[in-house]
C-alpha positions as CSV (number, residue, x, y, z in Angstrom):
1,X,103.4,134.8,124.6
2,X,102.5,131.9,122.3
3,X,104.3,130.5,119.4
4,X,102.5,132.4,117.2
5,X,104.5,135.5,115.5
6,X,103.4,139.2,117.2
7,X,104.4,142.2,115.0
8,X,104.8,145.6,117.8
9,X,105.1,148.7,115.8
10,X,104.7,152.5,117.0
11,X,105.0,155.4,114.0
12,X,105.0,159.3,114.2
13,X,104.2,160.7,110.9
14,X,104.0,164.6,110.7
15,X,101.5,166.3,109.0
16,X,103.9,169.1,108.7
17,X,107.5,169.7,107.8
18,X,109.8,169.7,111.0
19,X,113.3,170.4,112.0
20,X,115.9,167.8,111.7
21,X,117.4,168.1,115.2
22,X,114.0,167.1,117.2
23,X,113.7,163.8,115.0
24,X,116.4,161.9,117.6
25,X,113.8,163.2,120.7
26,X,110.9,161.8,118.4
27,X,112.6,158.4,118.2
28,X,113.0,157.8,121.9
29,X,109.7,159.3,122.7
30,X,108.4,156.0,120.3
31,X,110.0,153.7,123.0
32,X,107.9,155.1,126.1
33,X,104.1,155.7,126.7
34,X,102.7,158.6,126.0
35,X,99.8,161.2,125.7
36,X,98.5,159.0,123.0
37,X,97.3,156.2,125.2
38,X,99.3,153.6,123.5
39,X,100.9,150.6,124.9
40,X,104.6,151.1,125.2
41,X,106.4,148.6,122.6
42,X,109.7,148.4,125.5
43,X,108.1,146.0,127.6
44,X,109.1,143.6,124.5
45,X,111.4,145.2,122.4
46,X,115.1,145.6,122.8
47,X,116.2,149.2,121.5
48,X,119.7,148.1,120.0
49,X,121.7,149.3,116.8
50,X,125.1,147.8,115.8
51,X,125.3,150.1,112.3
52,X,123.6,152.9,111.0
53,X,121.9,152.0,107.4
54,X,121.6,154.4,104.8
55,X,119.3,154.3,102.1
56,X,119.1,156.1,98.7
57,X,116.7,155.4,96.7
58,X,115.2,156.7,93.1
59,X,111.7,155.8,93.0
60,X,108.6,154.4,94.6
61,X,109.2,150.3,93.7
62,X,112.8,150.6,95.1
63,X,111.8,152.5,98.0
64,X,109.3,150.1,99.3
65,X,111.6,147.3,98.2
66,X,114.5,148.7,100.4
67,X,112.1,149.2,103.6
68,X,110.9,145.2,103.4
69,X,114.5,144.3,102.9
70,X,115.7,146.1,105.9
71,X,112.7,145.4,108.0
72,X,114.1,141.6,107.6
73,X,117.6,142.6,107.9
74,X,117.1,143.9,111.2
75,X,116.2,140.4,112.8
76,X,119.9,139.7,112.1
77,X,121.3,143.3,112.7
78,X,119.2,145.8,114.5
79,X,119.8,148.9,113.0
80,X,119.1,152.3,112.3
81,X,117.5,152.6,108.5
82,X,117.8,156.3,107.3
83,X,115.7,155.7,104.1
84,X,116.2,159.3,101.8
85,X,113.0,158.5,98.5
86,X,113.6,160.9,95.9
87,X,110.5,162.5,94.9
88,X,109.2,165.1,92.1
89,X,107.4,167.6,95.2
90,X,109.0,170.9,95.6
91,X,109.6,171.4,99.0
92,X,112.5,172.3,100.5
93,X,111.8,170.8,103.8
94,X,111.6,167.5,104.8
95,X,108.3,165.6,105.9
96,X,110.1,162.5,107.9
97,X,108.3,159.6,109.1
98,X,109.5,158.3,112.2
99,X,108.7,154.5,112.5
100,X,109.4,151.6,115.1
101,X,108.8,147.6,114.4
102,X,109.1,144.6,116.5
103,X,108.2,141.5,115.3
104,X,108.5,138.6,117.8
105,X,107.7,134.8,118.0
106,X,107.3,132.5,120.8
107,X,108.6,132.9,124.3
108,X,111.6,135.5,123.8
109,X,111.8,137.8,126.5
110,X,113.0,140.6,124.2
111,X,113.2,141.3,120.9
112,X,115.7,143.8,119.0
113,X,114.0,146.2,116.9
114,X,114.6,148.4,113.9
115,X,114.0,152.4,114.0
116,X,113.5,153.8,110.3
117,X,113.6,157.3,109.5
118,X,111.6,158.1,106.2
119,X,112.6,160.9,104.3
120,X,111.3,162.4,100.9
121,X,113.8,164.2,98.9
122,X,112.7,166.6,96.3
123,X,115.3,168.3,93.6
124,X,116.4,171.3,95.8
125,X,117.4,169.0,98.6
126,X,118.9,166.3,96.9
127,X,122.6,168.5,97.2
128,X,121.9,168.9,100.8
129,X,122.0,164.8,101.0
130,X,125.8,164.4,103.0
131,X,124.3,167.3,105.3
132,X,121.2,165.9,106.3
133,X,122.3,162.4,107.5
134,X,124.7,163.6,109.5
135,X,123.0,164.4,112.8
136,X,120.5,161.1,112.1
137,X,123.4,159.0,112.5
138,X,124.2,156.9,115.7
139,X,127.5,158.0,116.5
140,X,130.4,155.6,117.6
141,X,128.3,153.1,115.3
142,X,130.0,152.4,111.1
143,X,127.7,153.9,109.0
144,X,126.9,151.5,105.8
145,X,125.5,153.3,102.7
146,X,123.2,151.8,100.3
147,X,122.5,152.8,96.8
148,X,119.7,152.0,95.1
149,X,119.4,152.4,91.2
150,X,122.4,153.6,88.8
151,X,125.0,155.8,90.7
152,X,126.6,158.8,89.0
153,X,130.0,158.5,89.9
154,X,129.8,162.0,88.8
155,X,127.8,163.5,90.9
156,X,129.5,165.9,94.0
157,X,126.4,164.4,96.2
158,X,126.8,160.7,95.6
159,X,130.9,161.5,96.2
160,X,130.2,163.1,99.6
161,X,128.0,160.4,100.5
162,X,130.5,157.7,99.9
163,X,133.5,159.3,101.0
164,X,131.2,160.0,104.9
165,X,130.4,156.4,104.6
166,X,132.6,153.3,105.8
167,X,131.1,151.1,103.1
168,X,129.2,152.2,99.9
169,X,127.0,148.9,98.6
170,X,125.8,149.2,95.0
171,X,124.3,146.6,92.8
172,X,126.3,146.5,89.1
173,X,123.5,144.0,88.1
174,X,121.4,147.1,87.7
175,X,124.4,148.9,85.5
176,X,123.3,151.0,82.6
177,X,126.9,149.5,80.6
178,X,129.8,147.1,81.3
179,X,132.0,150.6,81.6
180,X,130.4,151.9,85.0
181,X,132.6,149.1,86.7
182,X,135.7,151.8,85.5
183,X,133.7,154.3,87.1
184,X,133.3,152.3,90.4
185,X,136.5,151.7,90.7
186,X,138.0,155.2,89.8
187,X,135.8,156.0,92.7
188,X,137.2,154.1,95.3
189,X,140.5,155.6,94.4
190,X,139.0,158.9,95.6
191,X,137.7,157.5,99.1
192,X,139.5,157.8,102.3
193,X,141.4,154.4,103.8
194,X,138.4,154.0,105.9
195,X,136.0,153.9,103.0
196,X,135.1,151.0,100.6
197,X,132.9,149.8,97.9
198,X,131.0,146.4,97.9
199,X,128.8,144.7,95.1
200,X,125.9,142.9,95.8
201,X,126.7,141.2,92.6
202,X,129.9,140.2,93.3
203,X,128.2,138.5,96.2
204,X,126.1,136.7,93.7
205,X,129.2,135.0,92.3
206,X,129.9,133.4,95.5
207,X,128.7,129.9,94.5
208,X,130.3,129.8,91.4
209,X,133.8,130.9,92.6
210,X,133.2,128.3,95.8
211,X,132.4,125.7,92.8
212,X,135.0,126.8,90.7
213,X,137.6,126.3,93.5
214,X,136.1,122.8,94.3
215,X,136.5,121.2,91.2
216,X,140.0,121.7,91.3
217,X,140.4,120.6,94.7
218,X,140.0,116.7,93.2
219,X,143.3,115.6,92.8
220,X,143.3,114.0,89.5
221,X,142.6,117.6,87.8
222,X,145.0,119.8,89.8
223,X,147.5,119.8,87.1
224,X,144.8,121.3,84.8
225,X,145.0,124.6,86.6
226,X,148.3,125.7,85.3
227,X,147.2,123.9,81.8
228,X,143.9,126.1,80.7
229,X,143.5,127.1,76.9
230,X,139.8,127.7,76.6
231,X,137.2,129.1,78.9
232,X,133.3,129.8,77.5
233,X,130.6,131.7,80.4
234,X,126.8,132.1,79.2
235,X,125.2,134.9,81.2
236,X,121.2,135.7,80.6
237,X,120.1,138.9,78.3
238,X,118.7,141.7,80.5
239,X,115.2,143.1,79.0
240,X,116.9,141.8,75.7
241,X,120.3,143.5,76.1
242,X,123.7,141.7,75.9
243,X,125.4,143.1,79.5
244,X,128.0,140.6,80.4
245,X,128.3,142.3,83.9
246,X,128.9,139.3,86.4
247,X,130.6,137.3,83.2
248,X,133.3,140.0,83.0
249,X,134.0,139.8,86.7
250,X,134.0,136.2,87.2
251,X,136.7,135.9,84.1
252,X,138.5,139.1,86.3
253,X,138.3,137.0,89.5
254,X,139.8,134.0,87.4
255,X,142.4,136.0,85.9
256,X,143.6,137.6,88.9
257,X,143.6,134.2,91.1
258,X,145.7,132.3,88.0
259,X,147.9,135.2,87.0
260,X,146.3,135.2,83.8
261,X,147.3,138.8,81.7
262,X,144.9,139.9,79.1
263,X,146.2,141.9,75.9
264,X,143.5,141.6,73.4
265,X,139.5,141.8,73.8
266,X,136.9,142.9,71.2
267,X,133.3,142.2,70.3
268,X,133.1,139.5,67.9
269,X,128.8,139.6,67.6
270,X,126.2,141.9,69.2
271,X,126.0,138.9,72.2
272,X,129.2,137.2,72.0
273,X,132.6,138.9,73.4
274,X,136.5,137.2,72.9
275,X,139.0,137.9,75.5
276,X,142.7,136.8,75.1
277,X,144.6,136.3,78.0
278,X,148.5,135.1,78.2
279,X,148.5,132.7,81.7
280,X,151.9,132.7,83.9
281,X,154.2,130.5,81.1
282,X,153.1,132.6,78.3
283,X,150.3,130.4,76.9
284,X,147.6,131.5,75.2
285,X,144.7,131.3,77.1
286,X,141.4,132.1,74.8
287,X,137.8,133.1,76.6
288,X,134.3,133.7,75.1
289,X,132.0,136.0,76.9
290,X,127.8,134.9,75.5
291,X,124.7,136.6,76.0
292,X,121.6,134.4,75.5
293,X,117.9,134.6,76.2
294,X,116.9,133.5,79.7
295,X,113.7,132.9,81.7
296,X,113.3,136.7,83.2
297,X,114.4,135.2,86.8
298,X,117.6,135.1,85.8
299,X,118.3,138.0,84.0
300,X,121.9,139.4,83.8
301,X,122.8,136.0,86.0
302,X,125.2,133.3,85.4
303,X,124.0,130.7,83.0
304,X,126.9,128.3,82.6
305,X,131.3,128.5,82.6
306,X,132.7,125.8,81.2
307,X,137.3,125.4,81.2
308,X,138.9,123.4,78.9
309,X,142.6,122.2,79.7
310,X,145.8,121.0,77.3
311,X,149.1,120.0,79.4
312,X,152.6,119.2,76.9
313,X,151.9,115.4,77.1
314,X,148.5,115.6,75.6
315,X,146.3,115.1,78.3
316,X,142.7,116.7,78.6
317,X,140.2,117.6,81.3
318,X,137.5,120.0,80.8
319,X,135.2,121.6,83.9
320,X,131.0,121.9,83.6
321,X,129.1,124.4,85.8
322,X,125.9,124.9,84.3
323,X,122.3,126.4,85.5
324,X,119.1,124.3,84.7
325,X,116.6,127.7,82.8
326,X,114.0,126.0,84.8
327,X,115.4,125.6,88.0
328,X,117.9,126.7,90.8
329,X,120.0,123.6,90.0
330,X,123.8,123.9,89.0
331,X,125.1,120.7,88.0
332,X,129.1,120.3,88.0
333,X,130.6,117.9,85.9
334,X,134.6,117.5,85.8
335,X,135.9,115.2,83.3
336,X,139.7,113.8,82.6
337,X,140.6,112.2,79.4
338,X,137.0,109.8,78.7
339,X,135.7,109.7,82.3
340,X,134.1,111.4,84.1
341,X,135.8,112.5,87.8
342,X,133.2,114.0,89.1
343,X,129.3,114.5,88.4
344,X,126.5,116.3,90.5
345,X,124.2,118.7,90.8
346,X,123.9,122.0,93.9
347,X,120.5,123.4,94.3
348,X,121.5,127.2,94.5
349,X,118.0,129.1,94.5
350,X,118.5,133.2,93.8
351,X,119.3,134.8,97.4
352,X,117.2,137.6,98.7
353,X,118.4,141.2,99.1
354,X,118.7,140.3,102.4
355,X,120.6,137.4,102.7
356,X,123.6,139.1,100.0
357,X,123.3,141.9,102.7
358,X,124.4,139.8,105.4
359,X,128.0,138.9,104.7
360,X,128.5,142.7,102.7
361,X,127.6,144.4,106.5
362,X,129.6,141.3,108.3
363,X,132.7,142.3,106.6
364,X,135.1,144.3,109.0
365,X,138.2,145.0,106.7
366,X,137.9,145.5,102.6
367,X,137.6,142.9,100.4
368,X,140.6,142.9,98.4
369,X,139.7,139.9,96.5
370,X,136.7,142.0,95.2
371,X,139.3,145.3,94.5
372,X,141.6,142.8,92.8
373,X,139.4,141.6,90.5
374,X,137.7,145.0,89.7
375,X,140.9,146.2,88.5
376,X,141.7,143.1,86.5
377,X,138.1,143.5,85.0
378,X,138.7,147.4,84.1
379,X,142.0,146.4,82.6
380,X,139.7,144.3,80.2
381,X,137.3,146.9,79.6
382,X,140.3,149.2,78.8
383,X,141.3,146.9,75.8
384,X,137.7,146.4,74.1
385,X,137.3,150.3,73.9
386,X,134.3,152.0,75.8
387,X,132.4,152.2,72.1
388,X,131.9,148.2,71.6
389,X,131.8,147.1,75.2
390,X,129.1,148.8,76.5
């Protein structure tokens, strides 16, 4: 082979609805010639899974979103993608497309590959979900669920399908209201030990908690940790609404990592929230959640968080981390009394689906940073009232 990139792919798409328990004999049969004539795609292609990848997904522009996104997430982790589309047809049966893809570049001898089985769900089905995936599944291998769209924590399917599942990944950017992160985590109370929840929002935050923690890693500031009184985060609008998602758990994971306690929170404008917060001597510790218009790239994102710090003796310091609109730039700037300590800027682009996928399915054990802050974030929701924070 050449440098050049190859792309191997074999698919079996039925014409006509078949039975679920052939589909594993379909697979294999992709892997080896055939009546059809075609070349066989093993001579390349490595046939390796290390998780099973489940897919739900409402619509038509998340469904073909999902299959790119796994497609890439396969040269990392070969997998098996179990992709259920919802869909307004009334048959009770499914019509599966069975699909194989290599996609190799220069001299490897091998290449892993991903398997996708394609499933359309219509209305009846949809309660037959948990039942379904079951014999699809690679056994011995974790089985990683991923829901597209806004999850009923309601619904008995969505339940089973978390509760068969060792990790359930959802997306609170795409939340419907600030409460579903009660609801999320009311679910995970209902999940066996062996089940979790992950966020790929929460992932999102990464660079600014790792930014965060930096600043206060110069030594001149430490003291300022124990000493702040004011804290102000900007998030972007989403499609004009004030949704201060990733604000309110960035202030949770803050809270939680300084002991901070809240006991009041309420909506002062239609974008602007106040939280109060007593930190471990009792202080008063005063935050202000903003909404503001943003360029539609960053929607519902992280804008800017800036901390502002008192100690007995009168001494200042104050923390910048701020997003350029027009660019993936976050500058930092730490100041103490008049000088600046510290001053620069960290290009951090917005990550594919992909790459926020990659740590979430790396993760062995739960993330109990992620629980820990989730609770401190509903305990925040519990003081605004569900009425004004949503």
């Amino acid at each position: 082979m050449n440098g050049a990139s190859n792309r191997f792919e074999r698919s079996f798409d039925y014409e006509t609805a078949m039975d679920l328990q052939t589909i594993e004999q379909e697979i294999a049969q992709l892997w080896h010639p055939d009546s059809r004539g075609d070349d066989p795609i093993t001579s390349l292609a490595t046939r390796a899974s290390v998780l099973n990848l489940i897919v739900v997904t409402p619509d038509q522009e998340s469904t073909d979103h999902a299959q790119d996104v796994a497609e890439r997430l396969s040269k990392i982790h070969p997998c098996r993608v179990i992709l259920f589309h919802q869909t307004l047809a009334t048959g009770r049966r499914p019509v599966p497309d069975i699909h194989a893809t290599c996609e190799a570049g220069g001299d490897e001898p091998s290449v892993p590959c991903i398997e996708r089985i394609r499933i359309p769900v219509s209305r009846q089905m949809y309660p037959q979900l948990s039942a379904l995936v079951q014999p699809l599944i690679i056994p011995e291998l974790p089985a990683y669920l991923w829901w597209l769209g806004q999850p009923d924590t309601a619904d008995p399917t969505f339940i089973a399908m978390a509760r068969a599942s060792n990790l359930t990944i959802l997306d609170s950017l795409n939340f419907d209201s600030t409460n579903d992160l009660s609801s999320i985590f009311e679910l995970e109370g209902q999940l066996p030990i062996r089940s979790s929840i992950a966020d790929v929002n929460w992932q999102r935050l990464q660079p600014w908690r790792e930014l965060t923690a930096q600043c206060f890693d110069i030594r001149s500031i430490q003291w300022s940790l124990s000493c702040i009184r004011e804290v102000e985060i900007d998030a972007g609008q989403i499609n004009g609404r004030a949704l201060p998602v990733q604000s309110l758990l960035l202030t949770a994971w803050l809270a939680h990592c300084l002991g901070w306690q809240p006991f009041e929170a309420r909506r002062t404008r239609d974008d602007r929230w106040y939280i109060g917060m007593y930190d471990q001597h009792g202080e008063h510790v005063r935050i202000i959640l903003r909404s503001r218009p943003s360029e539609p790239a960053w929607a519902g994102h992280m804008l800017s968080m800036s901390m502002s710090a008192q100690n007995s003796q009168g001494e200042q310091s104050s923390i910048t981390l701020s997003r350029s609109r027009e660019s993936s730039l976050i500058r930092m700037n730490a100041r103490t009394g008049l000088a600046n300590t510290l001053h620069h800027a960290v290009h951090h682009p917005l990550l594919p689906d992909e790459a926020l996928l990659v740590p979430i399915l790396e993760t062995t054990t739960r993330d109990h940073l992620f629980d820990s802050s989730l609770e401190r974030a509903v305990e925040i929701m519990d003081l605004f009232g569900k009425p004004e924070a949503t």
